[in-house]
PDB file of N, H, CA, C and O in Angstrom:
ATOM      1  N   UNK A   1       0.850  -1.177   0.000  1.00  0.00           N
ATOM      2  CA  UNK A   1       0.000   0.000   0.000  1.00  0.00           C
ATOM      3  C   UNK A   1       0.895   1.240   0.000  1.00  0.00           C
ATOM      4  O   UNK A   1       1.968   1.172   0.599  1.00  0.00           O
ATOM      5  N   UNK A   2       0.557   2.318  -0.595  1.00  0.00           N
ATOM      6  H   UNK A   2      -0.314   2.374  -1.082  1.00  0.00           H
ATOM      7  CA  UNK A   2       1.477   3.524  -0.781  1.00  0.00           C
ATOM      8  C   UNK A   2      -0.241   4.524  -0.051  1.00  0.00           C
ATOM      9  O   UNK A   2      -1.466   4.424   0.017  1.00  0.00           O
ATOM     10  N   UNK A   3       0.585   5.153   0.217  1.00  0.00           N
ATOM     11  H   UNK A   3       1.581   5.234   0.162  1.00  0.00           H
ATOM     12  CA  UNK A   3      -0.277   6.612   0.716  1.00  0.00           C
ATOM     13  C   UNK A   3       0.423   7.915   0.925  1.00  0.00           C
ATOM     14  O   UNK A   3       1.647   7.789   0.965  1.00  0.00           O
ATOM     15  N   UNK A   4       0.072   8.867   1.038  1.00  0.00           N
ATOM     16  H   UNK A   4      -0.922   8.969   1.006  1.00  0.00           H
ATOM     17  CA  UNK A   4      -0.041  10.214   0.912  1.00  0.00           C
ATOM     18  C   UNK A   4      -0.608  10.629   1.777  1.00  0.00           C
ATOM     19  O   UNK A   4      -1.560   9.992   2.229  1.00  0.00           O
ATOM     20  N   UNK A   5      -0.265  11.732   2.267  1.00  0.00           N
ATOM     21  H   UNK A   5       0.508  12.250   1.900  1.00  0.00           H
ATOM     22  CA  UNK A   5      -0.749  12.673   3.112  1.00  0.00           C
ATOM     23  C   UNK A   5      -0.385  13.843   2.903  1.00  0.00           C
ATOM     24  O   UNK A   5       0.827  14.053   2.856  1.00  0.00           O
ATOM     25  N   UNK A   6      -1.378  15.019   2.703  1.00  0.00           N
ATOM     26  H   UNK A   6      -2.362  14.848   2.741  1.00  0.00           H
ATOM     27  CA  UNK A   6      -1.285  16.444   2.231  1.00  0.00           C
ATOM     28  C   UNK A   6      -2.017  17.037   2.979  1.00  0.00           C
ATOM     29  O   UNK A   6      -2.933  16.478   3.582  1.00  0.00           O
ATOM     30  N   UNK A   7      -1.766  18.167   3.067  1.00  0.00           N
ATOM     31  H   UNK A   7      -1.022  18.621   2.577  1.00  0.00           H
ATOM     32  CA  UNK A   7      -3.142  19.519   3.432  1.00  0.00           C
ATOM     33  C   UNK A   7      -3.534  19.572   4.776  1.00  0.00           C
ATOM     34  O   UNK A   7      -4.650  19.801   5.244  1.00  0.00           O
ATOM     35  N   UNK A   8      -2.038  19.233   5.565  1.00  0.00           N
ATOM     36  H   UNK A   8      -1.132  19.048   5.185  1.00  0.00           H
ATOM     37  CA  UNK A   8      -2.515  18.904   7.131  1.00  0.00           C
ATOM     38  C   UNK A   8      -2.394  19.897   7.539  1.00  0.00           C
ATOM     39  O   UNK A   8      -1.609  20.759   7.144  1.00  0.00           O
ATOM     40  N   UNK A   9      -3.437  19.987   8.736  1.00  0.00           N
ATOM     41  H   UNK A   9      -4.074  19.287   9.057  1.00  0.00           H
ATOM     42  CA  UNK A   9      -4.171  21.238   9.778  1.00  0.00           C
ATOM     43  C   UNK A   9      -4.217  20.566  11.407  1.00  0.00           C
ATOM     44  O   UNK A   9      -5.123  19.819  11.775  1.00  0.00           O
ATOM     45  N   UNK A  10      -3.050  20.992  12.290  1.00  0.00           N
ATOM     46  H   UNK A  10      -2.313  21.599  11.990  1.00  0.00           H
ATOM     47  CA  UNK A  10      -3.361  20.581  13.477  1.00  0.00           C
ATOM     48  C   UNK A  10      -4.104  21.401  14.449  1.00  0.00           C
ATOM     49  O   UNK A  10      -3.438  22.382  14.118  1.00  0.00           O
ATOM     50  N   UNK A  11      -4.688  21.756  15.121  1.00  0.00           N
ATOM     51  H   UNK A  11      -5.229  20.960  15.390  1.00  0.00           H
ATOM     52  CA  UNK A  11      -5.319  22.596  16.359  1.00  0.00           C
ATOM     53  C   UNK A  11      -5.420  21.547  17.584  1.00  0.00           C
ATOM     54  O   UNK A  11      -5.511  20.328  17.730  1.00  0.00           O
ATOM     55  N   UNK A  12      -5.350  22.754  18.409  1.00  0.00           N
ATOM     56  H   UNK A  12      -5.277  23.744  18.289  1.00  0.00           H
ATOM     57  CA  UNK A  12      -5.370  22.235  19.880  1.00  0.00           C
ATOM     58  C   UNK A  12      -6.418  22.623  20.711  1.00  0.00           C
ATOM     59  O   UNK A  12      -7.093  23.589  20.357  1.00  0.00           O
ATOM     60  N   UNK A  13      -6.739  21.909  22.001  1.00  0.00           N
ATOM     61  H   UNK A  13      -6.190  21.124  22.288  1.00  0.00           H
ATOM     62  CA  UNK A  13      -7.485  22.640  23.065  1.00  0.00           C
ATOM     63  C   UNK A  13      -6.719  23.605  23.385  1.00  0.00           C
ATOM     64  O   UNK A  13      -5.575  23.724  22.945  1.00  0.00           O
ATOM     65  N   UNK A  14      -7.328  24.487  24.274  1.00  0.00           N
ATOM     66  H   UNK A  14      -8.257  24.391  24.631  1.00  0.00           H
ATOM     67  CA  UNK A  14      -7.197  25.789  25.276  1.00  0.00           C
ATOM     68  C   UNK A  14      -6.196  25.091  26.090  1.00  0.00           C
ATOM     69  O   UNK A  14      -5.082  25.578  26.286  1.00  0.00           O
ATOM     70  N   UNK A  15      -6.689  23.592  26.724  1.00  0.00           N
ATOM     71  H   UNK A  15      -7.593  23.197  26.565  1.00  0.00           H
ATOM     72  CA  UNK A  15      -5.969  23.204  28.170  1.00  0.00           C
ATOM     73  C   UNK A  15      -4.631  21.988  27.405  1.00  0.00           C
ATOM     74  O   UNK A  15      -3.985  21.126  27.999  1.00  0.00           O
ATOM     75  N   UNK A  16      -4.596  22.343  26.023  1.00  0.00           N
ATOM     76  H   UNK A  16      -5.121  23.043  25.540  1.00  0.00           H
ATOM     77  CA  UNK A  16      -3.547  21.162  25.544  1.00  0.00           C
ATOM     78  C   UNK A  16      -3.805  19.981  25.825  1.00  0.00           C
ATOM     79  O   UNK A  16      -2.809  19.264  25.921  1.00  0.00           O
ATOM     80  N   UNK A  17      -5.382  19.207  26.098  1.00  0.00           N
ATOM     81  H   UNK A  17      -6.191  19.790  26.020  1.00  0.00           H
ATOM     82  CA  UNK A  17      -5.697  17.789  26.630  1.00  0.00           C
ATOM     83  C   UNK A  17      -5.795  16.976  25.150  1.00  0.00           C
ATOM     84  O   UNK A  17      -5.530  15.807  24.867  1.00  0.00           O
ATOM     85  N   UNK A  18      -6.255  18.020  24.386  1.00  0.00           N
ATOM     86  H   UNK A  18      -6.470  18.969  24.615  1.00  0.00           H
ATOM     87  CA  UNK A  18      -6.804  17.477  22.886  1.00  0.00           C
ATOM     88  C   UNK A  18      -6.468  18.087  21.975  1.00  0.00           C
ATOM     89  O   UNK A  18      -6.014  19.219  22.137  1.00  0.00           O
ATOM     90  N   UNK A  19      -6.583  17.546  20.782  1.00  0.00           N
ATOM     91  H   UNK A  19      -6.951  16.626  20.651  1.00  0.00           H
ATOM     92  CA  UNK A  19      -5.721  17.992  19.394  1.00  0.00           C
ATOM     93  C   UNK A  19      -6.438  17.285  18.535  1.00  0.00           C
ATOM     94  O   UNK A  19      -6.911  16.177  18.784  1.00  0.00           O
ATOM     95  N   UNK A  20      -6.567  17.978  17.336  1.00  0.00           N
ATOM     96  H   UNK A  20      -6.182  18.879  17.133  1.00  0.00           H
ATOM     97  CA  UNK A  20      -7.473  17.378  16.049  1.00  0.00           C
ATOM     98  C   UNK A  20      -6.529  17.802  15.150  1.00  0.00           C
ATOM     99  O   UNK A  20      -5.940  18.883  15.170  1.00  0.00           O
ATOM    100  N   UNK A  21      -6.360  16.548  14.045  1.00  0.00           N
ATOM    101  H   UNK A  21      -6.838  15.670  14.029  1.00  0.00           H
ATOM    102  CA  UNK A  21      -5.492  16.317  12.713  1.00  0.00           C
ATOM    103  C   UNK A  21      -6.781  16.363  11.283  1.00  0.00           C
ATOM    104  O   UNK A  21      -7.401  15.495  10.667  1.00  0.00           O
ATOM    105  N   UNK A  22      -6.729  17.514  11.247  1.00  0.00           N
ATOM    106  H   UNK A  22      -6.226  18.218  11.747  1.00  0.00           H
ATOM    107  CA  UNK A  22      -7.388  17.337   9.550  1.00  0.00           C
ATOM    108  C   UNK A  22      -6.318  17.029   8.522  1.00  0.00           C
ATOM    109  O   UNK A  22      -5.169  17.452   8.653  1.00  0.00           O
ATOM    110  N   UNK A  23      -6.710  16.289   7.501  1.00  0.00           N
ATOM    111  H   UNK A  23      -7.644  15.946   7.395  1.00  0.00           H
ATOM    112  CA  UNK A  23      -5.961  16.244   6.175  1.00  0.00           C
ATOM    113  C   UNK A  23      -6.059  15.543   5.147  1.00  0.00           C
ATOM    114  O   UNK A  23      -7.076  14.851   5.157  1.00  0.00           O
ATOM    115  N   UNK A  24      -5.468  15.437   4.319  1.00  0.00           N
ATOM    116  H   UNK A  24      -4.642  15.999   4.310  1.00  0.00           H
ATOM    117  CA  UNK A  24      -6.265  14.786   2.917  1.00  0.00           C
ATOM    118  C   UNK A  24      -4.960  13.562   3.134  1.00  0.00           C
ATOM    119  O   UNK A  24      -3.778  13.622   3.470  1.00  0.00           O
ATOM    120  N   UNK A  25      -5.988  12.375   2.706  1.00  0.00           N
ATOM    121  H   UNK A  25      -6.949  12.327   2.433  1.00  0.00           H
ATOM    122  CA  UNK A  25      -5.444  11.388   2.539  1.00  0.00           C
ATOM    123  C   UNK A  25      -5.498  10.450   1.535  1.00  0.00           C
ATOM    124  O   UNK A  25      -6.534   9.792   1.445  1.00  0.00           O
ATOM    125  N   UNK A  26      -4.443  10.214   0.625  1.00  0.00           N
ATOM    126  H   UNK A  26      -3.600  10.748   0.698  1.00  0.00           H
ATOM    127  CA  UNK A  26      -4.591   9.578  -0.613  1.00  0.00           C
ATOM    128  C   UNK A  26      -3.910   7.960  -0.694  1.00  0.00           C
ATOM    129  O   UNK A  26      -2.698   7.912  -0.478  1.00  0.00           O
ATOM    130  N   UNK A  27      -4.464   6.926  -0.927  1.00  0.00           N
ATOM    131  H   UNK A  27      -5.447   6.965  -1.102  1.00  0.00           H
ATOM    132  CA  UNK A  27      -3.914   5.765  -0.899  1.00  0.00           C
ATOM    133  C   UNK A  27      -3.990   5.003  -2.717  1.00  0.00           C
ATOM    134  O   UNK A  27      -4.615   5.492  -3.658  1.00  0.00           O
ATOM    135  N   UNK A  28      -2.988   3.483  -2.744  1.00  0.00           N
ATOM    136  H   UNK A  28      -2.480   3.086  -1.979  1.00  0.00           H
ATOM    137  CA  UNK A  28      -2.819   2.928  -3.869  1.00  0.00           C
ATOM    138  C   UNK A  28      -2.511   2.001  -3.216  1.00  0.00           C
ATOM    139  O   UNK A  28      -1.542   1.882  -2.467  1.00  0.00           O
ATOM    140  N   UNK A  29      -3.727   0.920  -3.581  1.00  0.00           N
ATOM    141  H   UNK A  29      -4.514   1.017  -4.189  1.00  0.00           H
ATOM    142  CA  UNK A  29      -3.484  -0.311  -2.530  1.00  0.00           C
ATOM    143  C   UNK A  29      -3.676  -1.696  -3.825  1.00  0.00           C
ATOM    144  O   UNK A  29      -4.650  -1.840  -4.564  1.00  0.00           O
ATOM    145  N   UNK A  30      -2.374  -2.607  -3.773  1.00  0.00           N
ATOM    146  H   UNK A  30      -1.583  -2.491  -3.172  1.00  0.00           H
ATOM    147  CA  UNK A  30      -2.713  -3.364  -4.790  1.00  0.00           C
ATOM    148  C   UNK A  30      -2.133  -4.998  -4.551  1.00  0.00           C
ATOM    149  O   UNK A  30      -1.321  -5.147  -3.637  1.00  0.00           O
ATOM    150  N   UNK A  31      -2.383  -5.744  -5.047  1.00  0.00           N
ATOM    151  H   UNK A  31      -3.042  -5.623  -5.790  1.00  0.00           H
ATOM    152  CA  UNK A  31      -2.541  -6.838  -4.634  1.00  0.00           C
ATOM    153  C   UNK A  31      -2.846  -7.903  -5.670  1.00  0.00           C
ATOM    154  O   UNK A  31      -3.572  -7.528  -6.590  1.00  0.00           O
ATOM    155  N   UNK A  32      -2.424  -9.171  -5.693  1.00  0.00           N
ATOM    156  H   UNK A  32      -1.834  -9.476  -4.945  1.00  0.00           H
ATOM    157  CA  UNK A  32      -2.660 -10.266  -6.992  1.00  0.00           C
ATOM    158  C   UNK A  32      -3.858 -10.357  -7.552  1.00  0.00           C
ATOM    159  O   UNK A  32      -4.122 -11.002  -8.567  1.00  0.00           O
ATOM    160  N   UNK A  33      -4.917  -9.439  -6.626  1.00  0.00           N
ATOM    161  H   UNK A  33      -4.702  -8.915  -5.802  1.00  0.00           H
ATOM    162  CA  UNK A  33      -6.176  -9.654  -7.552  1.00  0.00           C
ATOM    163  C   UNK A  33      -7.049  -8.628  -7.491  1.00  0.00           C
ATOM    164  O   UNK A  33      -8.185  -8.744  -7.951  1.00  0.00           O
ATOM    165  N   UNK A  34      -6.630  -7.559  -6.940  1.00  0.00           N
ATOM    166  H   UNK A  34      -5.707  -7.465  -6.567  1.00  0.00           H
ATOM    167  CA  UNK A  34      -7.376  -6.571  -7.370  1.00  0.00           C
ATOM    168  C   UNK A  34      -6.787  -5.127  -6.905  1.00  0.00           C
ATOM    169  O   UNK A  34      -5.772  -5.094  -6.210  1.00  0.00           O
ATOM    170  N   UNK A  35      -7.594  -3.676  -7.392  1.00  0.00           N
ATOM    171  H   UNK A  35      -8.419  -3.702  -7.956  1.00  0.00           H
ATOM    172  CA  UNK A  35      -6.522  -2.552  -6.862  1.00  0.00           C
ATOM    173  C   UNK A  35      -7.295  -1.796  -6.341  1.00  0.00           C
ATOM    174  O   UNK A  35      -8.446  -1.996  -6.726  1.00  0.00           O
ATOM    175  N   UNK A  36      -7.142  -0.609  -5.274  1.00  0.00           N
ATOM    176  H   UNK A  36      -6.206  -0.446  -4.961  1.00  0.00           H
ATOM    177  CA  UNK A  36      -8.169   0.097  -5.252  1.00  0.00           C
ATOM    178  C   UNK A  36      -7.098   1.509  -5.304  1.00  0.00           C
ATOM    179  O   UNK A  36      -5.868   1.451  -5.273  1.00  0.00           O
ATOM    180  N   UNK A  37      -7.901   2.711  -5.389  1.00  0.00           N
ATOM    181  H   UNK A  37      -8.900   2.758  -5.414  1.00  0.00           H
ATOM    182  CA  UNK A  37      -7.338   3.796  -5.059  1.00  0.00           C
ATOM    183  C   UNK A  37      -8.086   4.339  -4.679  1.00  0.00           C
ATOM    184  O   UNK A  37      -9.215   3.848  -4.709  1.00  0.00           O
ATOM    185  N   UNK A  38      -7.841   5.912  -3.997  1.00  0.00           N
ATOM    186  H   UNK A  38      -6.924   6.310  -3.973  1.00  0.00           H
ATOM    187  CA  UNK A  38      -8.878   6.683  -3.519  1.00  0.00           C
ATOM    188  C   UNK A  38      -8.247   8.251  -2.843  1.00  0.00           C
ATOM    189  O   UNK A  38      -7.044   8.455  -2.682  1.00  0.00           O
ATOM    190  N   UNK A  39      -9.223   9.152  -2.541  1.00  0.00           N
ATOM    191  H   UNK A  39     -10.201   8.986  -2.671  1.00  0.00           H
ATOM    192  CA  UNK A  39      -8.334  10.211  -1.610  1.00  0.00           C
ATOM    193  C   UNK A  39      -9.539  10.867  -0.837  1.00  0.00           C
ATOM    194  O   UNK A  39     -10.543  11.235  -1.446  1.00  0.00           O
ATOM    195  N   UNK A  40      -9.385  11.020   0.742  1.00  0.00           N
ATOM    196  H   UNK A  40      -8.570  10.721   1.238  1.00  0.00           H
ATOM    197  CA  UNK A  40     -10.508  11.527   1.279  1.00  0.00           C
ATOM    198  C   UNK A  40      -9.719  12.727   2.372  1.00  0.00           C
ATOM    199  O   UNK A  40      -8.526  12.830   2.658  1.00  0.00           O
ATOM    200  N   UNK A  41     -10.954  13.586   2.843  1.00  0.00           N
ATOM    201  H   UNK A  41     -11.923  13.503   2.610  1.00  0.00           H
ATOM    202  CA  UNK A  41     -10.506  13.818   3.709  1.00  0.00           C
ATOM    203  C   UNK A  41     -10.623  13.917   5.429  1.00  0.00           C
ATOM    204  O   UNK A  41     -11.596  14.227   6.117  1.00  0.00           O
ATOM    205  N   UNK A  42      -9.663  13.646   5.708  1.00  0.00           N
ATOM    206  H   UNK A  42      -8.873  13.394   5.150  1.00  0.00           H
ATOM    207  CA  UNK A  42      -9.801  13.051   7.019  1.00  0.00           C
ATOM    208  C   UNK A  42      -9.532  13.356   8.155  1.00  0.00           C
ATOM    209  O   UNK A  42      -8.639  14.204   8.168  1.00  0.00           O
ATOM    210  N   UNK A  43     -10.093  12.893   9.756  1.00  0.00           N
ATOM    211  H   UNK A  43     -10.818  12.204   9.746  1.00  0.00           H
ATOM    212  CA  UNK A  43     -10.067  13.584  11.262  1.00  0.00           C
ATOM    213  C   UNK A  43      -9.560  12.717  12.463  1.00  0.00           C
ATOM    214  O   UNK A  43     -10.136  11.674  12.770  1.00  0.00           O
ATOM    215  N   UNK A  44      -8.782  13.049  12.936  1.00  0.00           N
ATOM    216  H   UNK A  44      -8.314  13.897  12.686  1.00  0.00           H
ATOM    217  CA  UNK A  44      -7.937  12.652  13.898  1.00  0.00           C
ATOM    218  C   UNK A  44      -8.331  13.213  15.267  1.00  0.00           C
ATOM    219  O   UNK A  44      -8.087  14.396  15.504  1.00  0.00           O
ATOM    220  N   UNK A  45      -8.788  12.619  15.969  1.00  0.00           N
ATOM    221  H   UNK A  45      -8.986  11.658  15.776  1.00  0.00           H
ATOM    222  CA  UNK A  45      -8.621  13.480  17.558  1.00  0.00           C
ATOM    223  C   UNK A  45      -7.995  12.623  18.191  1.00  0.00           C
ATOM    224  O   UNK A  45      -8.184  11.407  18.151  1.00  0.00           O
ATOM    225  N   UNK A  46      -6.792  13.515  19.149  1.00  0.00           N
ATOM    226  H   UNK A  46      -6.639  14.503  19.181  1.00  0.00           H
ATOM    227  CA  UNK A  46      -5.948  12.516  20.149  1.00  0.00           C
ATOM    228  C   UNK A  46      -6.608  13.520  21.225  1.00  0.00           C
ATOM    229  O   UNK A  46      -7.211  14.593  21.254  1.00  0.00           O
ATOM    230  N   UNK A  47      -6.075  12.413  22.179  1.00  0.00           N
ATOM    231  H   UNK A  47      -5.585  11.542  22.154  1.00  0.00           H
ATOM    232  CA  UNK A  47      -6.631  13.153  23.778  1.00  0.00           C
ATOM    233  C   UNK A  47      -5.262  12.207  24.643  1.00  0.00           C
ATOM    234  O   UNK A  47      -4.895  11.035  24.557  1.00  0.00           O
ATOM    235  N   UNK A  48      -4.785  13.390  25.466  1.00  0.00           N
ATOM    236  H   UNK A  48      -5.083  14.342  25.535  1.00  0.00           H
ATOM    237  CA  UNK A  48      -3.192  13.507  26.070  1.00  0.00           C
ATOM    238  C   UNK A  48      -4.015  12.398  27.464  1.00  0.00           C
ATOM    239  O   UNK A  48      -4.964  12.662  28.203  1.00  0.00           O
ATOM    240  N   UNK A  49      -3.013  10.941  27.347  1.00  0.00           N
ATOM    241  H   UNK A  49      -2.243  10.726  26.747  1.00  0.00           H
ATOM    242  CA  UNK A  49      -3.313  10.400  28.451  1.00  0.00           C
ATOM    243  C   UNK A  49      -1.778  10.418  29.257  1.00  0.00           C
ATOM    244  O   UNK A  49      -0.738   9.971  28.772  1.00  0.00           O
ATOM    245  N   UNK A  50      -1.911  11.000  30.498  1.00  0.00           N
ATOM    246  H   UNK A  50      -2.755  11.363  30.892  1.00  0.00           H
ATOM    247  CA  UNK A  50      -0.129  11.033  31.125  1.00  0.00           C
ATOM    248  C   UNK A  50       0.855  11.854  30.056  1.00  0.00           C
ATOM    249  O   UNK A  50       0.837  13.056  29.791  1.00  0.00           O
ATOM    250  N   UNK A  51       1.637  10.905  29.582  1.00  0.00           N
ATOM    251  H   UNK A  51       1.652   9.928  29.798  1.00  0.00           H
ATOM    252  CA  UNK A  51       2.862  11.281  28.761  1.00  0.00           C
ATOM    253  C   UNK A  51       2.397  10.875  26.807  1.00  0.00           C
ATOM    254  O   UNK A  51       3.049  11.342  25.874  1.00  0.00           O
ATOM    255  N   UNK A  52       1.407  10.123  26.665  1.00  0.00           N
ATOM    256  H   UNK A  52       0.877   9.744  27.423  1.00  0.00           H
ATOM    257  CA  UNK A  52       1.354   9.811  25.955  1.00  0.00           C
ATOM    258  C   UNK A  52       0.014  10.347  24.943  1.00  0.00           C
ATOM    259  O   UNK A  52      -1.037  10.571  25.543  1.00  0.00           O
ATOM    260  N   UNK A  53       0.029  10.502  23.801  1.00  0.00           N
ATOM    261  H   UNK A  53       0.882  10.320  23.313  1.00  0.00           H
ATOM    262  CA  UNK A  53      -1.713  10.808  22.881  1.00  0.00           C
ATOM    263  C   UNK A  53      -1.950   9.778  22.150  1.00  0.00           C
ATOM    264  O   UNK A  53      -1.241   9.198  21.327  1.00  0.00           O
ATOM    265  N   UNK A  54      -3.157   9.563  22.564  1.00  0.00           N
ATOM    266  H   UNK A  54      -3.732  10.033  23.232  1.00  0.00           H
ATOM    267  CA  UNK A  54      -3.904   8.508  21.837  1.00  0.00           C
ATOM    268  C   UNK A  54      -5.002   8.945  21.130  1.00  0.00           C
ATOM    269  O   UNK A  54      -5.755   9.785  21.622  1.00  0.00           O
ATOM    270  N   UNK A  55      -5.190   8.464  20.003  1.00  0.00           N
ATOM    271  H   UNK A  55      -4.578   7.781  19.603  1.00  0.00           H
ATOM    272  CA  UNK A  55      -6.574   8.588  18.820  1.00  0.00           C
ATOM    273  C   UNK A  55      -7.333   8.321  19.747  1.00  0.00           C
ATOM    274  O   UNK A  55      -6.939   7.460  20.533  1.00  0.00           O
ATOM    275  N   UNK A  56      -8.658   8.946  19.982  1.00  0.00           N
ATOM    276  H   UNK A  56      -8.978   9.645  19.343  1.00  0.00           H
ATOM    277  CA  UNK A  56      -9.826   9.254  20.062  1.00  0.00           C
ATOM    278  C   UNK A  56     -10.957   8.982  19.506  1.00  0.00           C
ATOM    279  O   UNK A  56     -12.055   8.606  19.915  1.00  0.00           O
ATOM    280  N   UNK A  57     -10.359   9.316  18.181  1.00  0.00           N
ATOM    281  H   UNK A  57      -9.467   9.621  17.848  1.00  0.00           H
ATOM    282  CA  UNK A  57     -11.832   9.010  17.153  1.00  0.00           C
ATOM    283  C   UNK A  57     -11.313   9.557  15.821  1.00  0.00           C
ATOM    284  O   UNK A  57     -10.557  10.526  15.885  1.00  0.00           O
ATOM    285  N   UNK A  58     -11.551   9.177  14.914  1.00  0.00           N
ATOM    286  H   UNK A  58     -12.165   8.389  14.862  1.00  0.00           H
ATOM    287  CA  UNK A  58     -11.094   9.004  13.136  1.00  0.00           C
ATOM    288  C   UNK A  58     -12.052   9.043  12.479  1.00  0.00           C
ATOM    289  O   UNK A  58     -12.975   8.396  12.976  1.00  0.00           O
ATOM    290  N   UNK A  59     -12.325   9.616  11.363  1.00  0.00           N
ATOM    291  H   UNK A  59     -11.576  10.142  10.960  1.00  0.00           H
ATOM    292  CA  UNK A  59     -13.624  10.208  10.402  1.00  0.00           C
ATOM    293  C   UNK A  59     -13.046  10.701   9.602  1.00  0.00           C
ATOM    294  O   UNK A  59     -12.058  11.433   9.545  1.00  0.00           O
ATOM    295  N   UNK A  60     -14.038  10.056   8.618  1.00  0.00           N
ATOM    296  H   UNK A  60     -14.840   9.462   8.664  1.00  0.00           H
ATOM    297  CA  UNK A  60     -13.982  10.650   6.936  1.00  0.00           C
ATOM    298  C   UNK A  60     -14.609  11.566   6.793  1.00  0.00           C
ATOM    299  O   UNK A  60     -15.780  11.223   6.962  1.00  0.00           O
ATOM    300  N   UNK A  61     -14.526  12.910   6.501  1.00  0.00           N
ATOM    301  H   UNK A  61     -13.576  13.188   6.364  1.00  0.00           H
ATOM    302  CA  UNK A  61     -15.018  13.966   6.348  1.00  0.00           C
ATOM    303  C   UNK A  61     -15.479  13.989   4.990  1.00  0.00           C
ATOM    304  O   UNK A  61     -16.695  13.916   4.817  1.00  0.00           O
ATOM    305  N   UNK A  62     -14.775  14.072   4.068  1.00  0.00           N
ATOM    306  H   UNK A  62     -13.787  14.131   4.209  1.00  0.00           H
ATOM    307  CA  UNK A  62     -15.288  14.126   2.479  1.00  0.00           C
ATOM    308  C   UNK A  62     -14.488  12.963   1.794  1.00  0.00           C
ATOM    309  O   UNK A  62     -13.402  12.457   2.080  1.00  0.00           O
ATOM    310  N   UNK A  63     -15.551  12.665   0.616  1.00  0.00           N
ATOM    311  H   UNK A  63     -16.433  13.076   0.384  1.00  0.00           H
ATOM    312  CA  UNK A  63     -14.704  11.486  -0.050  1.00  0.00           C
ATOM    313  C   UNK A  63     -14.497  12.240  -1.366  1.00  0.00           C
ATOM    314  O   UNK A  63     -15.370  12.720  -2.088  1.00  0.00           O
ATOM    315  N   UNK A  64     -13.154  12.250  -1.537  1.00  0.00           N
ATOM    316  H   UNK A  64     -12.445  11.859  -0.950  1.00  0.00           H
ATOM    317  CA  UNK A  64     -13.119  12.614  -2.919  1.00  0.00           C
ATOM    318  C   UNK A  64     -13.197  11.795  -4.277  1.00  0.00           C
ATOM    319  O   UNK A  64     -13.714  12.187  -5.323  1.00  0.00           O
ATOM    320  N   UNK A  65     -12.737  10.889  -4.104  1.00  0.00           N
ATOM    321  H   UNK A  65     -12.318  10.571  -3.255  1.00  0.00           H
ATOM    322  CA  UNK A  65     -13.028   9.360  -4.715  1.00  0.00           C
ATOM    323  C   UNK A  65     -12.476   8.571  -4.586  1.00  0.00           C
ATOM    324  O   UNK A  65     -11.407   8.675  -3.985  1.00  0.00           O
ATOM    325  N   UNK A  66     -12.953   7.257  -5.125  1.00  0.00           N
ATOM    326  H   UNK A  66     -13.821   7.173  -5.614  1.00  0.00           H
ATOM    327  CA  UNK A  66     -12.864   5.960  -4.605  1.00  0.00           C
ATOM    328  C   UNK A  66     -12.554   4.992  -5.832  1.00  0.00           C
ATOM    329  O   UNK A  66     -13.634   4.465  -6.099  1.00  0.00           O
ATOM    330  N   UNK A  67     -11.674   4.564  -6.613  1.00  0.00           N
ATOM    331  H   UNK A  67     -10.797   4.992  -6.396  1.00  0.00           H
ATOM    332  CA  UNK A  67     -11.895   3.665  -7.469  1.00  0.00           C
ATOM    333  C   UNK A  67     -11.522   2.375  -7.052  1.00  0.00           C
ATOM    334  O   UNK A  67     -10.578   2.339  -6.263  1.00  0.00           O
ATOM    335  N   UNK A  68     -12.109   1.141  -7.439  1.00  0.00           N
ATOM    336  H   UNK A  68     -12.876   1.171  -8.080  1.00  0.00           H
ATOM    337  CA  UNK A  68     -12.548  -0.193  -6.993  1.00  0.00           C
ATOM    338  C   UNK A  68     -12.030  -1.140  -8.204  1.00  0.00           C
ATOM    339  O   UNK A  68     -12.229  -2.354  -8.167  1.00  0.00           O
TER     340      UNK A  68
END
């Protein structure tokens, strides 16, 4: 699989607990029997546990297309 990532936008909370990743994401995924491609765009929320950020929640915001 090959992918791409463009058009990234990070923001934060006020208290730095949380952070959201917008950005366009383009993949080329291929394989002995079939291919797909596609590019959407997409949402990231981490939320600061201790020392570490963890995803939250992930969403496709817009699909730009999809070929099958």
């Amino acid at each position: 699989i090959k992918s791409k990532f463009t058009n990234i936008r990070i923001t934060s909370s006020k208290d730095s607990s949380r952070a959201t990743a917008v950005f366009d994401k383009e993949w080329d995924f291929s394989n002995s029997k079939k291919r797909t491609t596609g590019k959407v765009r997409s949402q990231l929320v981490y939320r600061k546990f201790g020392d570490k950020w963890l995803i939250v929640s992930e969403r496709d915001l817009k699909v730009y297309y999809v070929n099958k």
